[in-house]
Every structure is written in C-alpha cells, then in structure tokens.
C-alpha distance (Angstrom), angle and dihedral (degrees) to the residues before:
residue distance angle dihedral
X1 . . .
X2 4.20 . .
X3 3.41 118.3 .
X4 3.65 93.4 -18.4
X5 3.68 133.2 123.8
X6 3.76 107.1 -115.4
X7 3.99 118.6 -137.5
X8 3.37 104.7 -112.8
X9 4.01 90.5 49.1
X10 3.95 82.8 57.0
X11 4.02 87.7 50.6
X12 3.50 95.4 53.8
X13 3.35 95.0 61.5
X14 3.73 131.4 82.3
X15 3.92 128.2 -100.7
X16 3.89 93.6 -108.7
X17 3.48 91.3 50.6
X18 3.70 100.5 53.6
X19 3.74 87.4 43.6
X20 3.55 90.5 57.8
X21 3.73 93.2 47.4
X22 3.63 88.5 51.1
X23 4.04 88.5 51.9
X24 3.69 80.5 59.1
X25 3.48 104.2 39.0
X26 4.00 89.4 53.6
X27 3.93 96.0 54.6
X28 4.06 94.9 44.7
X29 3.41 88.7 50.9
X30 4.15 92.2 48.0
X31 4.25 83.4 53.0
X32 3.85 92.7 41.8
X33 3.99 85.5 51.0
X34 3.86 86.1 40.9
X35 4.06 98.8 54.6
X36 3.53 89.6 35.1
X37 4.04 95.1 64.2
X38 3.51 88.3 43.7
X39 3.77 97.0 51.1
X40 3.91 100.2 -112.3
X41 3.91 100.2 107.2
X42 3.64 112.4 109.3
X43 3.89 103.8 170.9
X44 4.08 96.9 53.4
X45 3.79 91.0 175.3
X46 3.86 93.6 70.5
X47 3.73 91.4 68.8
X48 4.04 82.9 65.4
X49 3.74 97.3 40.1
X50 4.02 86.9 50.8
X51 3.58 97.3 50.6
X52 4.50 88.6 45.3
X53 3.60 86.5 49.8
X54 3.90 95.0 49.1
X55 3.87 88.9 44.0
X56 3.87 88.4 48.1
X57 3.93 94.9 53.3
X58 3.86 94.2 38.6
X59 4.13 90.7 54.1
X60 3.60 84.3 44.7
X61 3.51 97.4 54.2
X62 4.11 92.1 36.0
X63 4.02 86.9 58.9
X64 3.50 92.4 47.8
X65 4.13 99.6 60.7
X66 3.66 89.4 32.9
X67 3.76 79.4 62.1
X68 3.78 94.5 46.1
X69 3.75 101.8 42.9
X70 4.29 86.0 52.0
X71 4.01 85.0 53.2
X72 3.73 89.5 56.1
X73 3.73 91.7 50.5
C-alpha cells in the first residue's frame, strides 16, 4: 500500500491513539475538502487516502468494542 497506513499498524496501536489520529484525520480532510472547492488542492488523491484511513481506524475501533461488549456477555 503507498503512503497508506496498513491495518495491522492501526491495530497495534492503542484506542487513544487511533482516536487521536482520527481527530486529525477528520480536520485535514475538512481543509483538503476546503482548498479543493476553492481550487487550491494540488494532491487530489489525499482526499481518498483520508477518508480510507478514517474508514480503516473507525472499523478498527468498531471490531474492537464489538469484541468487548461480547466478553461481558
């Protein structure tokens, strides 16, 4: 994968962390849609890789308190 974060790089890292980087993630993608509707964005494939890598961390983080809350059952 190019410039990508792969998932099990996203899996080894802790909850706070990849709710941080989705913090992140969320408000460069709100500037990359920003400069790209007023005709500043140069890299246009970095909305895409935003929103992969947002999906990726959210799926992630989905599978890991489905996985809790069936332990507590």
């Amino acid at each position: 994968m190019k410039g990508g974060v792969s998932a099990s790089d996203v899996r080894a890292r802790t909850e706070d962390e990849l709710n941080d980087q989705l913090h992140n993630l969320g408000k460069e993608l709100f500037n990359l849609r920003f400069q790209r509707a007023s005709g500043q964005l140069e890299n246009t494939t970095r909305v895409r890789h935003a929103r992969r890598e947002i999906a990726r961390i959210k799926t992630i983080l989905h599978e890991r308190r489905r996985k809790t809350a069936a332990q507590g059952t």
